[in-house]
N, C-alpha and C positions, 0 to 999 in steps of 0.2 A: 700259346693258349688257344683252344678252341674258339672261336670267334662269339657262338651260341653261347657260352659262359662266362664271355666279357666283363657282364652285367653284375658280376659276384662281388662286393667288396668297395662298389663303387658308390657314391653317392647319386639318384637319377633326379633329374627333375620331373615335380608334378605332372600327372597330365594335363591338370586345369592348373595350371599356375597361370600361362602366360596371357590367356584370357582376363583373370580375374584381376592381374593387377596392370592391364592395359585397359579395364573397362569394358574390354569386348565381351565378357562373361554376359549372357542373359538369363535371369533369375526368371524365376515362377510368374510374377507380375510384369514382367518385360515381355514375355510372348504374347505374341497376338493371335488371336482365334478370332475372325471374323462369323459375327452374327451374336456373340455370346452373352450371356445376359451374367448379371452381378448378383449374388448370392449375399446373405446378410442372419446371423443369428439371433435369436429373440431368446435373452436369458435370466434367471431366478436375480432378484434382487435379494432374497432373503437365505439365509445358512440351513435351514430346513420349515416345508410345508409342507400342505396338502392341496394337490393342483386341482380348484375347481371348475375352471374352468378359462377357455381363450376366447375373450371378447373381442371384436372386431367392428371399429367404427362403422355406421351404415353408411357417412358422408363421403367414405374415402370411396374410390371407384377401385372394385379386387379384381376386376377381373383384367387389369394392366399389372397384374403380378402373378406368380403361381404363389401358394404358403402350404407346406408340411409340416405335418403335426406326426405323433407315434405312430398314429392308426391308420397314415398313410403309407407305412413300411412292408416291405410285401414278402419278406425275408423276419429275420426274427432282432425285435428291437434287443440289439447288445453288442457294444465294443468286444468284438472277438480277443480272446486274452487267454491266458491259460487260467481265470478266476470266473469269465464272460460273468462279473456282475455288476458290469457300469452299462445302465440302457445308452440307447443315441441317441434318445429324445426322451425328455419325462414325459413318463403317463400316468401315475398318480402321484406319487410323494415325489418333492425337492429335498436333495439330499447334500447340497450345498451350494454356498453364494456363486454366479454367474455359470449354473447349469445351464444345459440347452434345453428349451422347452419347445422351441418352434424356428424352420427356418422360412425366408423368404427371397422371391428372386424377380429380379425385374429387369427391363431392358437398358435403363443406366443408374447409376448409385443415388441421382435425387431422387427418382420416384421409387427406390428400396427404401430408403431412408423413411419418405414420406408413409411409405405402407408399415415401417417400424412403427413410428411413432401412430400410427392409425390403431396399432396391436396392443390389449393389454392384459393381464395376468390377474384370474380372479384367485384367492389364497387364503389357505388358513395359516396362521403361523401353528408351527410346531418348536417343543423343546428342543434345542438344539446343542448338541456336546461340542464343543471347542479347545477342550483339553486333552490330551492323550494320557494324561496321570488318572485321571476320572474315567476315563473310557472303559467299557467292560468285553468289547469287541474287539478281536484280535485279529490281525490278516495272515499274524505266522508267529510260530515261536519257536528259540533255537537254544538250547544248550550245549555247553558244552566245557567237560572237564578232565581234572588231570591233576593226578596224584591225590594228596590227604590236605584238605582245607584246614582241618582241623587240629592236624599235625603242624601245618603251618604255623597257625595261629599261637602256638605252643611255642612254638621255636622264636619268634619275634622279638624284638626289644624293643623294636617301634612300632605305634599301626598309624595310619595316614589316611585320613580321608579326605572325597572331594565331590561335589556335584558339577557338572560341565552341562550347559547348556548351548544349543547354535538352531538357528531360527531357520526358517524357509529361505531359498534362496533360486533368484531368477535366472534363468542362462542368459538372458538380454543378447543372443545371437544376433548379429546385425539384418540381416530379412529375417521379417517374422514368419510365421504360419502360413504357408499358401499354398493353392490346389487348385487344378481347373479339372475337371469333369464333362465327358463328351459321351451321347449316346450312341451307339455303333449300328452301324444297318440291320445286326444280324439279331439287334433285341439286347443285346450286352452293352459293356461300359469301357473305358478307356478312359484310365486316370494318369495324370500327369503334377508332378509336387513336390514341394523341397521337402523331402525325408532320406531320412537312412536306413528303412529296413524293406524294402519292395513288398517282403513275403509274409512280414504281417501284414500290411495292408489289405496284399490281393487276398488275404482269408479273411478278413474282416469282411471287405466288399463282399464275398462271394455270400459269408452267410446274413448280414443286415439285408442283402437286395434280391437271396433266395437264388442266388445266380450259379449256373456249373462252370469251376474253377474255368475251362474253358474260353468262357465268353469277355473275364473278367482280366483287363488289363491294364498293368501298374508300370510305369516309366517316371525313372530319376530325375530329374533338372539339374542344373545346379543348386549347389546348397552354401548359403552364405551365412554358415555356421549351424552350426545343431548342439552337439554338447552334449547328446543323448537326450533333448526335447524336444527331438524328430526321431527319436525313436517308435516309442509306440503312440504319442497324440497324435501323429499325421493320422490313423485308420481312425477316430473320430471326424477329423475336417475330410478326408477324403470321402466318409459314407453319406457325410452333410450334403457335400458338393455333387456328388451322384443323384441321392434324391434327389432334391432339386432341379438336377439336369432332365432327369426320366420325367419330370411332373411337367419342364418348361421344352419334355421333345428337343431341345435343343442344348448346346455346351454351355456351363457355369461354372465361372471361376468365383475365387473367394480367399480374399486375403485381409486377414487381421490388422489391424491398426496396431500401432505398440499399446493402448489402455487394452485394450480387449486380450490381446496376448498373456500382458502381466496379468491380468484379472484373473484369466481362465483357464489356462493352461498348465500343465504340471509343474513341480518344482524340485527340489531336491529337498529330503525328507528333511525335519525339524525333528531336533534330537535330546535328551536330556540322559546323560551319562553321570552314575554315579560309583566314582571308586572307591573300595577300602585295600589298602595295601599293609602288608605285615613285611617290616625290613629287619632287617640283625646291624648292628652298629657302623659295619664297613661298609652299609650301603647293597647288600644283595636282598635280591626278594625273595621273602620262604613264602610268600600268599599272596594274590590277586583275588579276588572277589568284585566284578565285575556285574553292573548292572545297567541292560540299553534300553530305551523308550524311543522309540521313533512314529514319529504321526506321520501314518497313511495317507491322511483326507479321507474322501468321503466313500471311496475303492482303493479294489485290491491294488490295481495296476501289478508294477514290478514289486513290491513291498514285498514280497518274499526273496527276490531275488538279493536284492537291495539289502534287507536286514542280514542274510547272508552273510553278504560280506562286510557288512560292518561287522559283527559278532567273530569273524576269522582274523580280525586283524586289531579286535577290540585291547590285547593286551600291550600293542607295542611290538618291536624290534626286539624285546626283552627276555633273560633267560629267568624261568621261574617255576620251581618245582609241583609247587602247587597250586592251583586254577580254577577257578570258576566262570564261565561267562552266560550269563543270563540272558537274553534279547527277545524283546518281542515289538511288533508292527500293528498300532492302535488305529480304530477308527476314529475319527473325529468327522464333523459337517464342514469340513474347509475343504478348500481345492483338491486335486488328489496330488499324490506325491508320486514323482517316478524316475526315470532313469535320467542322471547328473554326472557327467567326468568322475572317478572313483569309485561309482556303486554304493554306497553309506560307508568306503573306508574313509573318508575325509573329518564325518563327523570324531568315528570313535577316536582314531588316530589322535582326532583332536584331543579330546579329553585325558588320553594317553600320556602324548608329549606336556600337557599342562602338571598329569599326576605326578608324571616325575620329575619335572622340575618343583614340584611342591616339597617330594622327598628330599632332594638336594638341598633343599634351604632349611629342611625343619633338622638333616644333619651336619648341614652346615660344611656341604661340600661344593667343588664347582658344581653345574649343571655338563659340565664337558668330560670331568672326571668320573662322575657318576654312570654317564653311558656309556665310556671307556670300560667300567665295571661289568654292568649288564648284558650289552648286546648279543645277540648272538654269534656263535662261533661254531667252528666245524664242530660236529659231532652233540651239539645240541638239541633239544627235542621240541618244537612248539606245544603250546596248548593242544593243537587239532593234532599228535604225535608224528609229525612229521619229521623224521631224521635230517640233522641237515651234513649233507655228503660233502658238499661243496660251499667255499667262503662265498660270503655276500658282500665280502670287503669292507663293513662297517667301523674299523677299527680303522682301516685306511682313508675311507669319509672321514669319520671323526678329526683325526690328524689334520686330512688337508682343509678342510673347513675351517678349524681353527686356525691354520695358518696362515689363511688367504682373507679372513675376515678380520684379524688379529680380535676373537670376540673377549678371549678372558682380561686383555688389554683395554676393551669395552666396558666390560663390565667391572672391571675396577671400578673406571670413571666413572658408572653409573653408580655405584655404592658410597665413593666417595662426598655426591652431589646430596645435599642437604634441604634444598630448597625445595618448596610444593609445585614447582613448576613455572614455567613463563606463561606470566598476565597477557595477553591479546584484547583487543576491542570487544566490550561487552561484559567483561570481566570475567570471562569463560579461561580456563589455564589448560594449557599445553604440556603434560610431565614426558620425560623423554626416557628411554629404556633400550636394553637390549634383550634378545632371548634365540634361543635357539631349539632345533627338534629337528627328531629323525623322520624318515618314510620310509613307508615299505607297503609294495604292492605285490600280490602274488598274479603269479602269469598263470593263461592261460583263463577258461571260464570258472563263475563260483561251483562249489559244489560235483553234479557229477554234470554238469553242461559240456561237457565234449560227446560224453555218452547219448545226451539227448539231443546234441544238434548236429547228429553224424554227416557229416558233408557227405555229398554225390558228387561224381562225375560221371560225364557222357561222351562217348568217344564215339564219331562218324568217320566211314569213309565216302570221302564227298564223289562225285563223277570224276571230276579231273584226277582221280587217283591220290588224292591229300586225305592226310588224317585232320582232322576236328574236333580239337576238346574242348568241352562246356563243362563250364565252372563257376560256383556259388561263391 
C-alpha cells in the first residue's frame, strides 16, 4: 500500500488528546496575556422592559474602569446571524432575563466587581410572554406532507393520541464561555476563544466594531466541550470582549462563572409535540398527523435551522403512507434557544419513540414487535419523499438490541410486578421500568445547507516548489 493512504481504515488519535487528558491542554482562562484587564457584564433582571436609563454611583471612582453601553458601538449594534435580530447591548427595550445591557472592564476582578455593583438599571416593566403556546411571533414555520391524511384517517381502526413535552436544556460543557480580546497596532482586533465556528465570529466582530474583514482576527483555543453552545454565543462574548478592549486600548479577557453561563446563554430549544396517529389492527400506520411547538426565546438565533430538523425527523424511523408534520419556532422573553447535539431531532424523535410505544400498548403488542412492523426498509419513501435505496439495518438493530439487553425478558418482569414501587427515605417511591426506542439522524446538513455553505479551497505554489492547500 502507498504509505500516503496508510491512514485509510485506521483508527488515528486525536490531535489534542494527549494534552487534554495529561492536563497539559491550556483552555481560554489559562493563557496569560500580560497587562490585560477583566471584563464583566451588566444584565436585565427582569423577562421584558423598557431600558430607562444606566445609573452610575457618583461614590464609586469610574474612572479606574472603562464601561460600554450600545451607544458606544461604532459598528452596528447586532449579533451578526442570518436573522441579525439580537442587539449586543440593549438600547431600549429588554427582551429577556439576564440580557446584556452594559459591559465593564477593570484592571483586576475586585475593582470590576465593585464598579458592577456601583452600576444600576432604571426600568419599566413590560408584558412579558413565557409561553410558546401563547406566543403569536414565529421565527420559522415548516410543513410538510405526503399522501391523503384524510384517506388515512378512513382507513384506521385505531387513532392514538399524545402530547410530548421536554424543557430547556443546558450543555453544562465543562469550561464555560471564555474569550480574550486584544487591540492590534494596525486599529483592528485579535480575538482568541473557546468556540467552534472561527467564521461567525470574525463577521460578527467585523460588523458590531464596523471593522474591514481584514483587520478582524478570530483564533481557536482549546475547547473543553461545546455541544454546539459555542457555536454561535461565542460572537456575542467575543464583540463584548472587543469592545471593551478598544475602550481600555488594551487586551480583555472575560470568562463566565458557571451561574452567569446557565443564566444567560443558549439552550436547546423547549418543545411540546403533539401526536395523532391512525393504525389498522396489525399495528401499521395509515396517518400521522404531527404537530411541533418549539420556544425560540427571546431571537431568532438557529430556530430555523434547528426547527428543521426537528420537523425531518418528527415522524420516527417509521413507514407511513400518509403525513402531515406541522412545525413552527415561537418567540417567547426567555433566553434564546440555539444550536444543542441533534439540531431539535432529540426533541421530536422523543415524542416519536413515546407515540409508538403508546400504540403498542393500547394494541396490545410488544413495543419490539411493533417496530419490527414499521421501520423502514429498502425501497420505502419518508415523509420528506426520499426513496430509500439502501438498508439502514433497522431490523438488524432491532434483533440485536433485543438480544443483548434480553429487553422482552425485562419487561415481562416489569408487567409482572404489581407493587407502586420502593418506599425510600421521605416517603418519596422509586417505580422501576423498562423501555426502549429507535434513532435516526440524517447525514449530512438540514435542508439545502451544503448548497449554502459550499466549501473553498486554495491551492499555492510555495517557493520551495511545494504545493499548499488551505482548507475550511
Amino acid at each position: 500500500m502507498n504509505q500516503a493512504w496508510a491512514v485509510i481504515g485506521r483508527s488515528l488519535p486525536r490531535r489534542d488528546a494527549p494534552a487534554k487528558v495529561t492536563g497539559a491542554a491550556r483552555y481560554t482562562d489559562d493563557i496569560n496575556v500580560p497587562g490585560a484587564w477583566f471584563g464583566l457584564t451588566v444584565r436585565s433582571s427582569e423577562a421584558r422592559a423598557r431600558l430607562l436609563g444606566i445609573e452610575r454611583d457618583p461614590s464609586f471612582d469610574w474612572s479606574r474602569v472603562v464601561v460600554v453601553t450600545a451607544t458606544d458601538i461604532r459598528g452596528e449594534n447586532v449579533v451578526h446571524l442570518d436573522s441579525d435580530d439580537q442587539p449586543a447591548l440593549v438600547e431600549e427595550e429588554i427582551h429577556h432575563h439576564s440580557e446584556a445591557v452594559a459591559l465593564i472592564a477593570g484592571p483586576d476582578p475586585a475593582t470590576v466587581r465593585a464598579a458592577w455593583a456601583a452600576l444600576s438599571l432604571r426600568t419599566e416593566a413590560l408584558p412579558a410572554i413565557l409561553d410558546p403556546l401563547v406566543s403569536r411571533q414565529a421565527f420559522a414555520r415548516y410543513e410538510i406532507t405526503k399522501g391523503d391524511l384524510a384517506a388515512g384517517w378512513a382507513q384506521a381502526d385505531l387513532v392514538v393520541e399524545g402530547t410530548y413535552r421536554v424543557g430547556p436544556q443546558e450543555h453544562l460543557y465543562i469550561e464555560p464561555q471564555a474569550m480574550i480580546a486584544t487591540p492590534t497596532a494596525e486599529g483592528g482586533i485579535s480575538v482568541l476563544g473557546s468556540l467552534q465556528c472561527p467564521y461567525y465570529v470574525h463577521a460578527a466582530l467585523a460588523r458590531a466594531l464596523g471593522l474591514p474583514i481584514e483587520k478582524v482576527q478570530v483564533s481557536a483555543a482549546e475547547i473543553g466541550g461545546a455541544f454546539g453552545g459555542k457555536e454561535e454565543y461565542p460572537s456575542m462574548l467575543a464583540i463584548h470582549a472587543a469592545l471593551l478592549a478598544q475602550a481600555a486600548g488594551r487586551p480583555v479577557r472575560m470568562t463566565y462563572d458557571r451561574h452567569e453561563d446557565i443564566a444567560a446563554t443558549t439552550k436547546r430549544h423547549a418543545a411540546v409535540v403533539h401526536h395523532r396517529t391512525g393504525v389498522m389492527a396489525d399495528g401499521r400506520l395509515v396517518a400521522q398527523d404531527i404537530d411541533i411547538v418549539m420556544d425560540g426565546g427571546a431571537y431568532t438565533t438557529l430556530s430555523p435551522v434547528v426547527l428543521s430538523r426537528g420537523a425531518l425527523h418528527a415522524t420516527g424511523p417509521y413507514n407511513c403512507p400518509n403525513v402531515r408534520v406541522r412545525a413552527r419556532a415561537m418567540m417567547t422573553n426567555t433566553v434564546p434557544a440555539g444550536a444543542f447535539r441533534g439540531f431539535g431531532a432529540p426533541q421530536t424523535e422523543f415524542a416519536a419513540e413515546l407515540q409508538i410505544s403508546r400504540i403498542a400498548e393500547a394494541l396490545g403488542l410488544s413495543p419490539v414487535e411493533l417496530r419490527r412492523r414499521l421501520v423502514y426498509q429498502v425501497g420505502d419513501v419518508t415523509a420528506t419523499g426520499q426513496v430509500l435505496k439502501n438498508s439502514a439495518a433497522m431490523l438488524e438493530v432491532l434483533a440485536r438490541v433485543n438480544q443483548v439487553s434480553h429487553f422482552e425478558q425485562a419487561r415481562a418482569r416489569a408487567d409482572r410486578s404489581t407493587g407502586p414501587g420502593r418506599v425510600i427515605p421521605g416517603g418519596r417511591q422509586i417505580a422501576t421500568g423498562v423501555g426502549l426506542a429507535l434513532g435516526w439522524h440524517g447525514a449530512g446538513f438540514t435542508g439545502d445547507g451544503e448548497r449554502s455553505l459550499n466549501s473553498r479551497v486554495g491551492i499555492e505554489l510555495t517557493a520551495g516548489a511545494k504545493i499548499r492547500i488551505l482548507s475550511a
